[in-house]
Structure formats: C-alpha cells, structure tokens
C-alpha positions in Angstrom: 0.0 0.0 0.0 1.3 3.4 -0.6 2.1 5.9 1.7 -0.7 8.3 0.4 -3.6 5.7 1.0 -2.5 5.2 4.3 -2.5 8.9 5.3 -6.0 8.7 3.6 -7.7 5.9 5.8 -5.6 7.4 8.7 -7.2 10.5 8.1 -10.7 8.6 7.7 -10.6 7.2 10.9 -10.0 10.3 12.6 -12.7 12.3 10.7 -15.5 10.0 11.2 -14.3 9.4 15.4 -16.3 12.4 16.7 -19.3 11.5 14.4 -19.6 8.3 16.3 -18.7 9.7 19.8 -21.7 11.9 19.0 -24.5 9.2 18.1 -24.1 10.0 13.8 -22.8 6.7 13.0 -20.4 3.8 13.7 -17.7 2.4 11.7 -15.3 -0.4 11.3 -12.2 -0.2 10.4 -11.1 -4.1 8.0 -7.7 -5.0 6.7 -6.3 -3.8 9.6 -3.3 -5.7 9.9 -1.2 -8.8 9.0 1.7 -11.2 10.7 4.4 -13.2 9.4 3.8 -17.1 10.7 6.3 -20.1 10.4 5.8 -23.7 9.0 8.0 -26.4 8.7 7.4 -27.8 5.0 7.9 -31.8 4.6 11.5 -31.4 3.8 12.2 -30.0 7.7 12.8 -26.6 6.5 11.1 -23.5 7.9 9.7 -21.4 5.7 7.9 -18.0 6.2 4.1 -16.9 5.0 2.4 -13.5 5.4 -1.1 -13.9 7.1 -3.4 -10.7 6.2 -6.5 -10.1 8.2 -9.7 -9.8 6.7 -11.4 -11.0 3.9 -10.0 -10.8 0.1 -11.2 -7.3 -1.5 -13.2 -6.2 1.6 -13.4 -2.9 1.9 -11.6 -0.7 4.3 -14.6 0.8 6.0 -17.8 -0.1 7.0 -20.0 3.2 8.0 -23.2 2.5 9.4 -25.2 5.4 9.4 -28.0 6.3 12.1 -31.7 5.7 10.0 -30.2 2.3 8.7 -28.2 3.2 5.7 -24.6 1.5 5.4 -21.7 2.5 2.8 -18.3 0.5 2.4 -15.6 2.7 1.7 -12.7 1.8 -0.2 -9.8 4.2 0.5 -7.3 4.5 -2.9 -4.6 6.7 -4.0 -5.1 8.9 -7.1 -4.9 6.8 -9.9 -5.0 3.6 -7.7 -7.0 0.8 -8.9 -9.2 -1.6 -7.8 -7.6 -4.9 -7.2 -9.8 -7.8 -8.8 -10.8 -9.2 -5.5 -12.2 -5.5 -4.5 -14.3 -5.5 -8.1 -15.6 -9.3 -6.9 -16.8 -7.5 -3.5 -18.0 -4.3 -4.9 -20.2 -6.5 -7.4 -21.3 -8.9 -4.8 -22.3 -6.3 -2.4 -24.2 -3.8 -5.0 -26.0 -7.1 -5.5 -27.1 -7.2 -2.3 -28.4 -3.9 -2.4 -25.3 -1.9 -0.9 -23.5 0.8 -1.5 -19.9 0.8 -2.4 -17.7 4.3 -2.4 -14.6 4.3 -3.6 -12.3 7.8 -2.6 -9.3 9.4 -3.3 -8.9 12.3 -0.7 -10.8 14.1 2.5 -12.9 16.1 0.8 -14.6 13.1 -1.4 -15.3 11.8 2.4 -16.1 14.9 4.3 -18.9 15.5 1.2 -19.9 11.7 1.4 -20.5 11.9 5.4 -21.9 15.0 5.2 -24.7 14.4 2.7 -25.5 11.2 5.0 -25.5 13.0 8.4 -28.0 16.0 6.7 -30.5 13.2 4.9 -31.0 12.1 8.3 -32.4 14.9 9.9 -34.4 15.8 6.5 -35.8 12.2 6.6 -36.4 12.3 10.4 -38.2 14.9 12.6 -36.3 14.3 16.1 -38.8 16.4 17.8 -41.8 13.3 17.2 
C-alpha cells in the first residue's frame, strides 16, 4: 500500500471518530493488519508466509449510518486501482443492495458523510 492511501484511511478514521462519539454513526475499520507465521514444509525446512487479516477485496470501511443506511468505503490513492478481488466485492455487495464508495482524498469523504449525516435529519423529525 502506498504511503498516500495510508494517510488517507488514517485520516478517515480520525474524521469519522467524533461522528460516532456523537451518536451519527459507527464504523469499522477491516484490513487492519497482518503477521508473518512459520511452517516447517515436509522437507524439515522452515519457511515463512504473510497472514493478512480480513477478507480478500473487503473494503476498508464499514460506515453504518443512524436511520439504517450502510456505505463501504474503499480508500485508494489517485490513480489507484481496484484490485480484482475489490471489483468481486464491490459486485457482490451492489448485489445485495449496498453501496460501495470508492475515494481518493478528504474532501470526497467529508462531502460523502456529510450528505449522510443532513438526509438524516431531512428524513427524520427528532422532535416526534
């Protein structure tokens, strides 16, 4: 992963924190980290493997907004590309009836949260 994308999902984290300390939403953070594990192969030698967690082409958020609605969000560089395990889970997912967002900087998420915070309270009179 390049440096950029992860100042980006750094910077996601830390944007949508207060808008779940404040009831908005909640969000999960996947992908989050990996380990290097050991094996001895039949021949007796020990050999090395990278273990990722989560699950192949998941996004790297999950935002569940307050009135039900849920976006992943898939953090890329500019210019990045989807992998073909991301297109798999963006396809299976819009099949289900989810929405997928894909972003390149702040302002593509500050906008995205934004418009989901104010359809909330357009949708929903708090005062009934």
């Amino acid at each position: 992963m390049k440096r950029k994308e992860q100042s980006l999902i750094k910077g996601v984290s830390g944007y949508l924190q207060p808008f779940e300390n404040q009831g908005y939403l909640m969000f999960e953070r996947h992908n989050t980290g990996a380990v290097i594990k050991e094996y001895i192969n039949k021949r007796g030698e020990r050999k090395q493997y990278y273990y990722s967690y989560g699950k192949l082409g998941s996004s790297d958020f999950v935002i569940y907004f307050k009135g039900g609605r849920t976006i992943f969000l898939e953090c890329k560089r500019e210019g990045g590309k989807l992998s073909d395990a991301q297109v798999l889970f963006r396809i299976k997912a819009h099949k289900l009836g989810y929405r997928v967002e894909v972003v390149t900087d702040m302002n593509e998420v500050i906008k995205l949260v934004e418009k989901e915070v104010r359809q909330f309270f357009t949708q929903f009179d708090p005062t009934k």
